[in-house]
C-alpha positions in Angstrom: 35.1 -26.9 -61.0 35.1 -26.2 -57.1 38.5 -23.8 -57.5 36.3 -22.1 -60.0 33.3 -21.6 -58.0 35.9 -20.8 -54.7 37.6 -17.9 -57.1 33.6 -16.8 -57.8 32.8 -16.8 -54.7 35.7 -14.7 -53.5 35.7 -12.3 -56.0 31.6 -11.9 -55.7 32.5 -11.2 -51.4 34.8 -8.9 -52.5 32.7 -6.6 -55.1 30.1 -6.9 -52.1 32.4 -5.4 -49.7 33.3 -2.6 -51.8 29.4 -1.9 -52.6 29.1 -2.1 -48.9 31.5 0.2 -47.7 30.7 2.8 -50.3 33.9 4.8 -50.3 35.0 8.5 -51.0 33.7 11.4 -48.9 29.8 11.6 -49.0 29.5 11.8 -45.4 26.6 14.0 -46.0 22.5 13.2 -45.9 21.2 14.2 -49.0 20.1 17.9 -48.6 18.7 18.5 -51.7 17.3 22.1 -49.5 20.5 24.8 -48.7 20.7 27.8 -50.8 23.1 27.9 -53.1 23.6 31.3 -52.5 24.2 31.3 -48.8 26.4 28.6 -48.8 28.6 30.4 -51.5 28.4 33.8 -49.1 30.0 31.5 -46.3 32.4 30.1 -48.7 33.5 33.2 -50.2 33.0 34.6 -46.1 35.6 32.0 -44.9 39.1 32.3 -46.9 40.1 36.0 -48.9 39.1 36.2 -52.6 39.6 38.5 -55.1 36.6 40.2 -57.3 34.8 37.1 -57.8 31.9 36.9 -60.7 29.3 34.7 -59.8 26.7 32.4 -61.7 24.0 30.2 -60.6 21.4 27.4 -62.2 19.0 30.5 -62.1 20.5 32.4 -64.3 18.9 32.5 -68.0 22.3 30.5 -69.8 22.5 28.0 -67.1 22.8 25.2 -69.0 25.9 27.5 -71.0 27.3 28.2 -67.9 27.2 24.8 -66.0 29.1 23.7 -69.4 32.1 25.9 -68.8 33.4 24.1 -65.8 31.4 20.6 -66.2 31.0 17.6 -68.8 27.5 16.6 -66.6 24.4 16.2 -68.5 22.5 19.4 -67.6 19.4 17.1 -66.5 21.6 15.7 -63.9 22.1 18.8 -62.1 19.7 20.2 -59.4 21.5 23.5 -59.0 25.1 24.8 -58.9 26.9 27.8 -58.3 29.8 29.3 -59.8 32.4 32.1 -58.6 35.2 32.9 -60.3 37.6 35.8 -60.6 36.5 38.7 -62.6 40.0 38.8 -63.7 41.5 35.9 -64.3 45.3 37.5 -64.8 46.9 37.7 -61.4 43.7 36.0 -59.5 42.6 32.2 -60.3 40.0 31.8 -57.1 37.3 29.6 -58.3 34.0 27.8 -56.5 32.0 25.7 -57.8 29.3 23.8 -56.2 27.1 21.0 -58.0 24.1 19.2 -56.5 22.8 17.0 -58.6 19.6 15.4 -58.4 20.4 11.3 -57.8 23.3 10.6 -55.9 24.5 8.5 -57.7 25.5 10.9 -60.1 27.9 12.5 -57.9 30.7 10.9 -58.5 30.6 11.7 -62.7 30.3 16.0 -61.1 32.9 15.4 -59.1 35.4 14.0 -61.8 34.2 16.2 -64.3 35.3 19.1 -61.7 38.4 17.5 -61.5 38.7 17.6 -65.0 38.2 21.1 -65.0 40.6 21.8 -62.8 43.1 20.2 -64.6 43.1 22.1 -67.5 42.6 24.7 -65.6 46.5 23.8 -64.5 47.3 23.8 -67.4 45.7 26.7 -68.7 47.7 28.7 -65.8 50.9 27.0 -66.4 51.1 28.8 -70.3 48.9 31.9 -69.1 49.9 32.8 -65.6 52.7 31.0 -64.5 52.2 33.1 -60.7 48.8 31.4 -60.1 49.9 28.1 -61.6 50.8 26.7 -58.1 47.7 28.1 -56.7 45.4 26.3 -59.2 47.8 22.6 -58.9 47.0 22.8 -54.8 43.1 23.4 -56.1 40.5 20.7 -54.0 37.5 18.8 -55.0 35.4 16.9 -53.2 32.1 15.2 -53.0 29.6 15.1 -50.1 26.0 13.4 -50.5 24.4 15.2 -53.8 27.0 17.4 -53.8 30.3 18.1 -56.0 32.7 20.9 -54.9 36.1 22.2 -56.5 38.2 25.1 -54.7 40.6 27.1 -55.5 41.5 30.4 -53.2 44.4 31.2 -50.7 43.1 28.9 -48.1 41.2 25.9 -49.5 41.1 24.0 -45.7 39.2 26.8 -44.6 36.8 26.9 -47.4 36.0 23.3 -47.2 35.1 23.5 -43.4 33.1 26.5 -44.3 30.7 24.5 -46.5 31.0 21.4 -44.1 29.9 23.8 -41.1 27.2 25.4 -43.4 25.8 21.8 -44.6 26.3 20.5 -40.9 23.3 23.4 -40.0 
């Protein structure tokens, strides 16, 4: 009975240690205020892109268009941003930038980006073989409310673009 409440104990320590230490990269406060917009312009500003579309939360199919690159409940989501290439032969640059509203919910935007980018990978590997290796070497990240997946010619340089932005 005492090895059983030891093995309790030790496990309990250990599940309090990883609630503790949190884990993965929200190094972030929770800035539930940036624009969207402006942090895509220094995004887009830091790496070259091709012609990129771009859609937004404040557009009138939002909901349509969060649902193309995420598996989040739509009531989840503050705002997000999306830029991809116009043409997607010969160009696979993509941006995509979730906040949602509870942190906590993160970490289901960041692996449904994740998800997106591997079929994405996939996608390319049949469609466009030339931008196949571009899309594998695709980032995501999380950082407080937000979820981010890259995909250009210079991903490091994107990602410090949005941590200098957020760092503002």
């Amino acid at each position: 009975m005492k090895k059983a409440i030891a093995i309790l104990m030790c496990a309990l320590s250990v599940v309090t240690l990883f609630c503790a230490c949190g884990g993965g990269e929200n190094n972030t406060p929770a800035k539930s205020d940036v624009s969207l917009f402006d942090l895509k312009e220094a995004m887009l500003s830091a790496a070259p892109f091709g012609d990129m579309a771009y859609v937004s939360s404040n557009d009138a199919d939002a909901e349509t268009y969060l649902s193309a690159v995420s598996d989040i409940a739509f009531d989840k989501v503050d705002a997000f941003s999306i830029c991809y290439a116009k043409d997607g032969k010969g160009n696979s640059d993509e941006v995509v930038v979730i906040r949602v509203k509870d942190a906590a919910d993160t970490g289901e935007a960041l692996a449904s980006l994740q998800k997106h980018l591997q079929t994405r990978q996939s996608l390319y590997a049949t469609y466009d073989p030339t931008q196949s290796q571009k899309v594998g070497n695709g980032i995501t990240f999380s950082d407080g409310l937000y979820a981010v997946l890259i995909v250009s010619e210079d991903n490091a340089k994107v990602k410090q673009a949005f941590g200098d932005f957020m760092a503002k």
